[in-house]
N, C-alpha and C positions, 0 to 999 in steps of 0.2 A: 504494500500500500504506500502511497508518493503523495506527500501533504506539501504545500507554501509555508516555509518557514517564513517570519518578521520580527527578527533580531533590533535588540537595539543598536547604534554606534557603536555605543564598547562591546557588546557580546559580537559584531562583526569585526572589530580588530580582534578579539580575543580569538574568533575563528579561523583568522586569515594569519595569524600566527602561529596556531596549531597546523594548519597545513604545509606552513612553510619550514618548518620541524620534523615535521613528516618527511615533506620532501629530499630539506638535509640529511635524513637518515636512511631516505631510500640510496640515494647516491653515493652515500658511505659504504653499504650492503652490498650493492652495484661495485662499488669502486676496490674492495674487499674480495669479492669473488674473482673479479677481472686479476686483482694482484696474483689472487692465491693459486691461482691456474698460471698463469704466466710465470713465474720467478719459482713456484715448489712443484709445479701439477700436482696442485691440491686442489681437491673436490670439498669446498664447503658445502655444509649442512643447513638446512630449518632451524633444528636443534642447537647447531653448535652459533650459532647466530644468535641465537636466542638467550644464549646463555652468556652473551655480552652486556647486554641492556644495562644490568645495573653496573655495572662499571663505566659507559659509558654515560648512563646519568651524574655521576662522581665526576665524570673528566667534564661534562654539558652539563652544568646546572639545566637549563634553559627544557630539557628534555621532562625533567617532573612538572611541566607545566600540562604538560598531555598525558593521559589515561593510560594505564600502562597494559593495555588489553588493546588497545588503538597504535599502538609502539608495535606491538605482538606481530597484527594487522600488516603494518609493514614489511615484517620479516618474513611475512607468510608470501604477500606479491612478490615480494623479490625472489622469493623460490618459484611463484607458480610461474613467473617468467623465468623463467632458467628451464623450467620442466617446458614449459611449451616450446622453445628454442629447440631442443633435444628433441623432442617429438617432429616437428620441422623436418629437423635432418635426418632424422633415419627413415622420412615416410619421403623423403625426395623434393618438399616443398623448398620453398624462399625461403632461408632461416629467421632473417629478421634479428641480428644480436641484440637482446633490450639494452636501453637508450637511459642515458640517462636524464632527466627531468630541468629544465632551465625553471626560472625565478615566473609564478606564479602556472606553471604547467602540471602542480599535484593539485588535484581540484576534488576529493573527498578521503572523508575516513572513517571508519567504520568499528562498530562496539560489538563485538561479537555476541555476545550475553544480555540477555533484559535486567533490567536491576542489577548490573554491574556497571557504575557510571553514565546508565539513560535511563528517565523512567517518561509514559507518557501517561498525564493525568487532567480532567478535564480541560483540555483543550491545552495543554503547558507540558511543552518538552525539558526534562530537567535533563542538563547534560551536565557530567562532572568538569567541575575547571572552568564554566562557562555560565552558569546560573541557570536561568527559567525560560525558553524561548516560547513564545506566540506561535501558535499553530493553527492555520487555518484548513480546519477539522472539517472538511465538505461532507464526511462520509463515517459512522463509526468503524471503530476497530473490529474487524473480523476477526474471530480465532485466538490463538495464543502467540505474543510476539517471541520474537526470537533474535533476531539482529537490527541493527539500527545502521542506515548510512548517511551521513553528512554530507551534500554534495552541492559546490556554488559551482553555478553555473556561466559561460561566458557571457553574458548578460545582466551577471555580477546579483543575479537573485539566489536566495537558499532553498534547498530544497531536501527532506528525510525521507529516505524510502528506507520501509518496516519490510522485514521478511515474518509475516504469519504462519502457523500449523493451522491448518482448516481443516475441517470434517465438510466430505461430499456432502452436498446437496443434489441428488438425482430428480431430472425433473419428470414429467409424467410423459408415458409415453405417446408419442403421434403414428408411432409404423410406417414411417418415410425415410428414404434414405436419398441421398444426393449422391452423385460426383460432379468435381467441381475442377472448370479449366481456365485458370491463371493466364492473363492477355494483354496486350498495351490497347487495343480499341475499346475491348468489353475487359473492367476489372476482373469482375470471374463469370464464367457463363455454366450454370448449371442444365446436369443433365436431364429437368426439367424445361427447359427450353427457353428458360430466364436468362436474361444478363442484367449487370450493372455495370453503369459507362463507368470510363476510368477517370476520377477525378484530375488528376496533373495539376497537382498541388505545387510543384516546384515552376511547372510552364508559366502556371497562372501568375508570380508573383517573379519572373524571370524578369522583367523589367526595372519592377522596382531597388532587386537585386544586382543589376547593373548599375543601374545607376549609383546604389551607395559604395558599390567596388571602386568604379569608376572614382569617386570622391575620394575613398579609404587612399588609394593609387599616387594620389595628387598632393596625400600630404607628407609633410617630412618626416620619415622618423626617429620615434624617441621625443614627439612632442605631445602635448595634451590634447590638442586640435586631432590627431591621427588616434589617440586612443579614445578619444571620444566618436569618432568615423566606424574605428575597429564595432563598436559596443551596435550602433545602429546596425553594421551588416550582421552583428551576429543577430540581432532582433529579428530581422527579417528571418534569415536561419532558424530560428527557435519557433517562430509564426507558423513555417510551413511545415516546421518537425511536429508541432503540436496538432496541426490539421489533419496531419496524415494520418498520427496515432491514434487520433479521434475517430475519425472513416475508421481505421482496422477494427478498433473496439468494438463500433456500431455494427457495422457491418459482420464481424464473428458471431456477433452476439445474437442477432439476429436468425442468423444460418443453427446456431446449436439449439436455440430457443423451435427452431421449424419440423427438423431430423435428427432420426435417431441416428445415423450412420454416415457420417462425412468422411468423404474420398478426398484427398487432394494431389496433386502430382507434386512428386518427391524433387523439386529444382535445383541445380547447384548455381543460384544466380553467380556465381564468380567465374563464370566456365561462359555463362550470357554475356556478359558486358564486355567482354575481347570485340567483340563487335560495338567499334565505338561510333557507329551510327545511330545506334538503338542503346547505348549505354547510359545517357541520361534518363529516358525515358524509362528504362526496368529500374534504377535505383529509386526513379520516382512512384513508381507502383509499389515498391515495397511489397511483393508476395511474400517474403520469409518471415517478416514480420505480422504478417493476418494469418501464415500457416501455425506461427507459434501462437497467437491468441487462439486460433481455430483449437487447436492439440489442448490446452491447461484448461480451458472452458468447458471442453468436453469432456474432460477427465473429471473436471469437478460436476459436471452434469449427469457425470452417470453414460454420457454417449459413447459410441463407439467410434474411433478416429483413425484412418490409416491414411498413409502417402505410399504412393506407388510410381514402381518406375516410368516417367514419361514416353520414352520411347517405342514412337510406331503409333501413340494413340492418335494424331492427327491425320494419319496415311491410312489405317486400319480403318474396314467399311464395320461399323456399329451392326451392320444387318448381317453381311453375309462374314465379315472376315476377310474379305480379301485387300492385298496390300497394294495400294495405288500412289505411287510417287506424288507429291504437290511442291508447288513452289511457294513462297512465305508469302507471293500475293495472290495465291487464287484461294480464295476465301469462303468457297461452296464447294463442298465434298459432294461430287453427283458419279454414283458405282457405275461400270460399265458391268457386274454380273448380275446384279439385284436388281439395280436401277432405283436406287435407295437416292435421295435428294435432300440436302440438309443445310445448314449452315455448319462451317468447319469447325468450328471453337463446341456448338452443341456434337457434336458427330465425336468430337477428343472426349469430350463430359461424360460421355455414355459409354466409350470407352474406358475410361477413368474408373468409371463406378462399378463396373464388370470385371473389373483388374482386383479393385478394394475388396468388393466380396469374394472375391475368391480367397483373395490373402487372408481375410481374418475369418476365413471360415463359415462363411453366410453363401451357400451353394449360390451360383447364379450359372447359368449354361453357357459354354462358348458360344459364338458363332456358328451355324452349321456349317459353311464351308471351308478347308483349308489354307491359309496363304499361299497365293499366287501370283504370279506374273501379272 
């Protein structure tokens, strides 16, 4: 759960202190493992990291100013980047060495524990070292909390996201099941014969985002006039991040509240956007993002959720099964052995949803014909 923090002046120096502490310690971690490999091939640890802090609060005062479960937090990113570094490279990816953090680039920090230096109480975040923050409480607390995160945002607002334990809520059942095909003209077009257009939340407000670039561009840097520029384009930024989130919410929400059985096709959007003619436009749809609201909402709903492999459901005829080449602009699937007639995005849908039942075990029948020529 993500609440609007409203600190006062000192509780936002005292946070923006904390983080900058943070930061100096992530770089230390950072700068500590790079030595220990380099000059011993030593492999540091989680553990043996951890087992510095207080010594290092001895040498930094400035360190007992921050939570020492929030200190913890640190040592732990700095491992889980090292482990995904290594993962990287033995699966063949870009490694990506992590990086260490420049002056105002550590932007949250997180309380592993409820009632260990955070508690939230009518409407009042108490946070150790930092007093009582203002919470603008839209929504109550679901479930039992679990972790707490701090995170200001480059638009210089605060913002807590709670991790809760919930108990399913299963909702009543309808007997309907969907597949659903992921699209830049139609957002998703289900294999009911629905579509929904696709907002282009980013086209929409592409203008106005030029323009403050454009301005950001023009001014000097390292002056007030450019970080005040900076702050607008992130505004715009944050506008269209919020809208977008918004639509996936709604729009999930809607789909698990409808079927019991959501199909969605398995995408590796990073494998899409190599194609950089169409690469603004998938990052602006955001499918990965509505498949994972689609996936937790159903889970909590008691629904049934799979993704399956895409390929072939667009070429593959819904009626008969047979496999007919297309090109990405012919956009009516019409069989030459059935003589089946459809829109292509419904024609993938229905394929989609004949793939998912079979995966999770809700018989549905192939096609009767075999793939052909």
């Amino acid at each position: 759960m993500k609440y609007r923090l409203k600190p006062t002046t000192k509780q936002v120096h005292l946070l923006q202190d904390q983080l900058e502490e943070c930061r100096c310690l992530y770089n230390h971690f950072l700068e500590d493992r790079k030595r220990g490999w380099e000059e011993r091939q030593e492999s540091l640890t989680y553990y043996g990291h951890k087992a510095t802090l207080p010594h290092l609060k001895a040498f930094c005062p400035e360190l007992s100013n921050v939570h020492s479960q929030v200190l913890q937090d640190v040592v732990m990113r700095v491992d889980l980047a090292f482990k995904a570094y290594f993962r990287r490279c033995k699966t063949g990816e870009k490694p990506g060495y992590p990086r260490f953090r420049g002056y105002g680039r550590y932007d949250s920090m997180t309380f592993p524990q409820y009632g260990n230096g955070w508690q939230l109480a009518d409407g009042v975040l108490k946070l150790s070292k930092v007093g009582a923050l203002r919470v603008v409480q839209h929504r109550p607390v679901e479930g039992t909390p679990k972790t707490c995160t701090i995170r200001r945002s480059a638009t210089g607002k605060w913002y807590v996201t709670m991790a809760c334990e919930v108990e399913a809520q299963p909702l009543p059942s309808t007997g309907e099941t969907v597949g659903i095909d992921m699209g830049l003209r139609s957002f998703a077009t289900l294999s009911t014969g629905e579509s929904t257009p696709c907002p282009k939340f980013l086209r929409t407000d592409e203008k106005d985002l030029k323009r403050t670039q454009r301005k950001l561009s023009a001014a000097t840097r390292g002056t007030p006039a450019r970080q005040k520029r900076r702050r607008i384009v992130a505004r715009v930024h944050e506008r269209i991040v919020h809208r977008r989130t918004n639509f996936a919410h709604q729009e999930s929400r809607r789909l698990v509240n409808r079927f019991d059985v959501l199909v969605v096709e398995d995408l590796s959007v990073n494998r899409f956007v190599h194609n950089h003619c169409l690469a603004k436009s998938i990052h602006d749809a955001a499918w990965s993002q509505c498949a994972t609201f689609l996936s937790y909402k159903a889970a909590c709903a008691g629904r049934a959720f799979g993704a399956v492999n895409p390929a072939y459901t667009s070429q593959d005829c819904s009626g008969c099964g047979h496999r007919q080449k297309k090109t990405l602009a012919e956009r009516t699937h019409a069989c030459v052995c059935c003589g089946l007639t459809l829109d292509r995005d419904h024609n993938a849908a229905l394929n989609i949803k004949r793939l998912g039942l079979q995966s999770l075990g809700l018989s549905q029948e192939a096609p009767g014909l075999s793939h052909g020529e």
